[in-house]
C-alpha positions in Angstrom: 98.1 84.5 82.9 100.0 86.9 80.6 101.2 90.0 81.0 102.3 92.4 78.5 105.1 95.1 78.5 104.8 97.9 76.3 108.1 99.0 75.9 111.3 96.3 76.2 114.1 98.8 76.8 115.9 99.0 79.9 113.2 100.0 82.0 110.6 97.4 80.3 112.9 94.2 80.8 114.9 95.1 83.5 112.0 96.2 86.1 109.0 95.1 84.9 109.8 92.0 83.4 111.9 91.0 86.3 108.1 91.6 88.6 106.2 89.0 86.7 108.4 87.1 85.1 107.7 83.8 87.5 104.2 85.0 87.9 102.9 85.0 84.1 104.0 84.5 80.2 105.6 87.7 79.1 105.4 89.5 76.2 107.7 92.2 75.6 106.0 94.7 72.9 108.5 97.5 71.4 108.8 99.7 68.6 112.6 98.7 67.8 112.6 95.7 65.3 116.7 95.4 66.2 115.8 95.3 70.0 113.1 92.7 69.6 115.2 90.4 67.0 118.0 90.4 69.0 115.8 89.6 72.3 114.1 86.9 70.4 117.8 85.6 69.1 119.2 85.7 72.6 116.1 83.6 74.2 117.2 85.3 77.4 118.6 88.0 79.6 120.5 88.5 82.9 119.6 91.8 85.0 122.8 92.5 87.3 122.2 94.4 90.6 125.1 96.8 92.8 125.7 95.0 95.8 125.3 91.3 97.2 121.8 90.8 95.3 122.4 87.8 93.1 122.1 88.2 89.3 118.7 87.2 87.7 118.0 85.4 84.4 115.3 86.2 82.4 113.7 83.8 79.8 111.0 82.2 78.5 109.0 85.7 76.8 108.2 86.4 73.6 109.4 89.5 71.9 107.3 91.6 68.9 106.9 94.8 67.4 103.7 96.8 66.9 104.3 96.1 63.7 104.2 92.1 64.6 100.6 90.7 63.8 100.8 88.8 66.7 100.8 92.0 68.5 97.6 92.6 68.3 96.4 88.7 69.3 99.1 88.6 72.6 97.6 91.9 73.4 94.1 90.3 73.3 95.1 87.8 75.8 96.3 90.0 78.9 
């Protein structure tokens, strides 16, 4: 399964992504070519919580631009 999220800022990757990510592919869709290049160059993310709650890594997605033309085919596919 793959599940696309429209938007990779904070609320994008950090909530969304961290709902799915062990349930399906993710691809992370934003308008910010410096966002998603540096998303793509990282490979991978850690979301940090307040409290006790344990970090979480986030990896394995694939990061494009509207502008991508992949965009259109990883869309296709969710």
């Amino acid at each position: 399964m793959r599940i696309a999220i429209l938007g990779a800022g904070q609320t994008g990757r950090g909530f969304l992504a961290r709902l799915f990510h062990r349930q399906a592919e993710l691809v992370l869709i934003d308008r910010d070519p410096g966002l998603v290049d540096r998303l793509n160059r990282a490979g991978g993310y850690t979301i940090r919580f307040f409290g006790a709650r344990p970090d979480e890594r986030i990896a394995g997605y694939t990061a494009l631009t509207l502008q991508d033309a992949q965009a259109g085919k990883a869309l296709s596919g969710c």
